[in-house]
C-alpha positions as CSV (number, residue, x, y, z in Angstrom):
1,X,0.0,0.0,0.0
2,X,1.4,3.3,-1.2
3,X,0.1,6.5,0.0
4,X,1.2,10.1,-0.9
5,X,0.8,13.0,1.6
6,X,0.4,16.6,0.2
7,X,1.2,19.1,2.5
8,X,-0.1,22.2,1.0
9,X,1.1,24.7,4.2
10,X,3.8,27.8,3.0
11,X,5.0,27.8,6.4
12,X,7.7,25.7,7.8
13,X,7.2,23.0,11.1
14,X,3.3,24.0,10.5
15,X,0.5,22.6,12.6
16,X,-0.8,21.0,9.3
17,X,3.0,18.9,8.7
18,X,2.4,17.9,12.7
19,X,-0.8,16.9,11.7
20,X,-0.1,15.0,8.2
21,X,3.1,13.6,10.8
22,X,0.5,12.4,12.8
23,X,-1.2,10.9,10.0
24,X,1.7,8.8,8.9
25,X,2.6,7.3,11.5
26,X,-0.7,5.7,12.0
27,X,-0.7,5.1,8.4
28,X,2.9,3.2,8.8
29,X,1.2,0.9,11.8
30,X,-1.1,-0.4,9.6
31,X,1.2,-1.5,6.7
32,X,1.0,1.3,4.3
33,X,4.5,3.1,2.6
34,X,3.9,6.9,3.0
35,X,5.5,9.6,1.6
36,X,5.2,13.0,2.6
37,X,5.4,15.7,0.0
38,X,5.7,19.1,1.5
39,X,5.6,21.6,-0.9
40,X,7.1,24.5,1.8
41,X,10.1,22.0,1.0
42,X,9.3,21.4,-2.6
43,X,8.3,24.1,-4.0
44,X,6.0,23.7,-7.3
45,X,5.4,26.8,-9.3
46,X,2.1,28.1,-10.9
47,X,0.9,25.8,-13.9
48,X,2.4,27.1,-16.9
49,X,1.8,24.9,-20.2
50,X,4.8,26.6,-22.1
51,X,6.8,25.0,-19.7
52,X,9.0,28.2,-19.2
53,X,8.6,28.0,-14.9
54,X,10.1,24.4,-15.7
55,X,14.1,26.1,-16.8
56,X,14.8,26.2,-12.9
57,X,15.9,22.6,-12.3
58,X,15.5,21.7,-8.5
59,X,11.5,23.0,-9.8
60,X,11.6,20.8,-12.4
61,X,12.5,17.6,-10.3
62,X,10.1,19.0,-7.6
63,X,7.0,18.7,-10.4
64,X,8.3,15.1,-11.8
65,X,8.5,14.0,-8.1
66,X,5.4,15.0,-7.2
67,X,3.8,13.7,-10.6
68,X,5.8,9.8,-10.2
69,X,4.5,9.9,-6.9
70,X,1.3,10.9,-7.4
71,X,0.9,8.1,-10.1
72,X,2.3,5.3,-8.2
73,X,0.2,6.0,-5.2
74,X,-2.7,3.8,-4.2
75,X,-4.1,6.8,-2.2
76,X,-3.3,10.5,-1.8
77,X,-4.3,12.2,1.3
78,X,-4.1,16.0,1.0
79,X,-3.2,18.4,4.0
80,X,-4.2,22.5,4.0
81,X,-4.2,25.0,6.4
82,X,-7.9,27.0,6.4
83,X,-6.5,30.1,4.5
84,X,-9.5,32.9,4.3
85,X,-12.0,30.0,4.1
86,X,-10.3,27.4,2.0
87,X,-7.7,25.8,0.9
88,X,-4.1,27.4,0.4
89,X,-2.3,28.5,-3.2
90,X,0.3,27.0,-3.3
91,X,-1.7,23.5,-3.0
92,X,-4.0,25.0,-5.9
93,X,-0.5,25.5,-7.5
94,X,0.3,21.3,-7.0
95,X,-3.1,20.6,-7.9
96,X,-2.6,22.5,-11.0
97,X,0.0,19.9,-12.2
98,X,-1.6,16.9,-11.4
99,X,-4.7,14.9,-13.8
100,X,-7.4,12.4,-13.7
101,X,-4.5,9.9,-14.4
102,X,-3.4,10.1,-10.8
103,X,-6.8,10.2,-9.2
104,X,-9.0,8.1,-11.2
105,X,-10.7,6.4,-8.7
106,X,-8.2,6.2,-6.0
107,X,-9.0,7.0,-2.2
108,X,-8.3,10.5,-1.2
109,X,-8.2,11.8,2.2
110,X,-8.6,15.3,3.0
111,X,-7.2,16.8,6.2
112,X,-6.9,20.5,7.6
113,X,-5.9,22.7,10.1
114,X,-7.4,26.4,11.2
115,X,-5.5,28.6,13.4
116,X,-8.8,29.8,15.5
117,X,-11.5,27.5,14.9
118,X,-12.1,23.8,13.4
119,X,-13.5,25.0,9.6
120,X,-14.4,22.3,7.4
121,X,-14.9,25.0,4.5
122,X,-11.4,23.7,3.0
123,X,-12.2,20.5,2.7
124,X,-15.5,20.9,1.4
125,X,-13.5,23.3,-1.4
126,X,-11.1,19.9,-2.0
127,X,-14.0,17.8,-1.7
128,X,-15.1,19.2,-5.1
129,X,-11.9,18.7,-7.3
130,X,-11.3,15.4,-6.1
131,X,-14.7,14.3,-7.4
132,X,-13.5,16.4,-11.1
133,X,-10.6,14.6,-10.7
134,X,-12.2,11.3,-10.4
135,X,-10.9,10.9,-6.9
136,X,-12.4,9.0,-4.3
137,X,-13.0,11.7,-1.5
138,X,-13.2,9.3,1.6
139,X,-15.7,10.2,4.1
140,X,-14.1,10.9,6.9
141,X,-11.9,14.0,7.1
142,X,-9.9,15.6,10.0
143,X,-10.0,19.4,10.7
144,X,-8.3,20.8,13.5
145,X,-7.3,24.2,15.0
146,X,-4.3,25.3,16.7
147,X,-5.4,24.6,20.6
148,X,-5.5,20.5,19.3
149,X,-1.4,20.7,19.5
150,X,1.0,20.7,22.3
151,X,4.4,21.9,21.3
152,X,8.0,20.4,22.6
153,X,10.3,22.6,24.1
154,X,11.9,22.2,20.4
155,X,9.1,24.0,19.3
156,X,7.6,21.0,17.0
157,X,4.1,21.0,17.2
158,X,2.4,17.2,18.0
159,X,-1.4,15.9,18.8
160,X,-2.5,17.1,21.4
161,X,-6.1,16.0,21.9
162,X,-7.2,12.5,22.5
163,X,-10.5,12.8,19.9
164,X,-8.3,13.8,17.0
165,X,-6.3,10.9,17.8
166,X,-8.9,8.9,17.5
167,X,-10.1,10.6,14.5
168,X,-7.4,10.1,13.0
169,X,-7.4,6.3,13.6
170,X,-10.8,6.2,11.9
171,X,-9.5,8.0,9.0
172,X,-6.1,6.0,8.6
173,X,-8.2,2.6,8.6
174,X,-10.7,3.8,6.3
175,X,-8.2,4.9,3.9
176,X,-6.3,1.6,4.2
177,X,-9.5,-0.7,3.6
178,X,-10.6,1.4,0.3
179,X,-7.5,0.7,-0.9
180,X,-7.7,-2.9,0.0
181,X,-10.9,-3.6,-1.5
182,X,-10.4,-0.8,-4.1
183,X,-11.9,-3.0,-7.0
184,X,-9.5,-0.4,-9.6
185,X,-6.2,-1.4,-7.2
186,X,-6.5,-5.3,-7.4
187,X,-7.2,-5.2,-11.8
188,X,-4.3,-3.4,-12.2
189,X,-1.9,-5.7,-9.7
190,X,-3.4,-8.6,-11.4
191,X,-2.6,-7.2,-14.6
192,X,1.2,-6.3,-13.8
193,X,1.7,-9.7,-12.2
């Protein structure tokens, strides 16, 4: 099981990477291989179909990463912060380079965080273009805000409330039992073996 995480947050150490962290982990305990694309890390620039944005190298690998990754996964959860009601630009941005071809029917988790209060407004927002993009948008979906976290004396941010936790469990075993009994998953592995 393959799963790619977006993280679509412009700041560094956010509460949404402690959250998509969280995520993981659970993720990892059940079996699945997760990688965590965080595009404060790996930048992606604004869709341009001339391909002039792609001259800049590190940008170019950034978009073919994100694209191989994308493509190979067997889900892709995608992280936000709430910015002004939705979701943030530079995920937008990510979106942008992405195609039916690596959502077609493939579970898609969608998880948030709000700096004052839980908003599901993103989600809903994501929640369209995964269904345009043929996505499966799982029903469960995890929104926080800021007072969920506790932060280490490092100043990492972690989980800090014991119903997000367990929100978070429901959400990593649904995602993990669509894509075992994803009927799309098991063709295509019977068709490559």
């Amino acid at each position: 099981m393959k799963v790619l995480l977006i993280v679509g947050s412009a700041k560094q150490y956010s509460h949404t990477h402690a959250l998509a962290q969280f995520v993981r982990g659970n993720l990892e305990d059940q079996g699945a291989e997760v990688t965590l694309f965080d595009l404060y890390d790996k930048p992606i620039p604004f869709l341009d179909v001339s391909g002039q944005h792609l001259n800049d190298e590190r940008i170019k690998v950034n978009v073919n990463e994100l694209r191989e990754k994308a493509e190979e996964a067997d889900a892709i959860i995608i992280g936000t912060p709430n910015y002004h009601g939705s979701y943030s630009g530079i995920l937008k941005n990510a979106l942008d380079h992405l195609t039916m071809d690596q959502f077609k029917m493939k579970p898609v988790g969608l998880i948030c965080n709000s700096g004052g209060m839980r908003s599901t407004e993103p989600l809903s927002h994501l929640r369209i273009i995964m269904r345009n993009l043929l996505g499966i948008a799982v029903p469960v979906q995890i929104s926080t805000q800021d007072a969920d976290f506790g932060k280490t004396e490092d100043g990492t941010y972690y989980i800090d409330v014991d119903d997000i936790k367990l929100r978070v469990k429901l959400f990593t075993e649904q995602i993990t039992k669509l894509i075992k009994n994803n009927p799309w998953i098991v063709a295509e592995e019977q068709v490559n073996s």
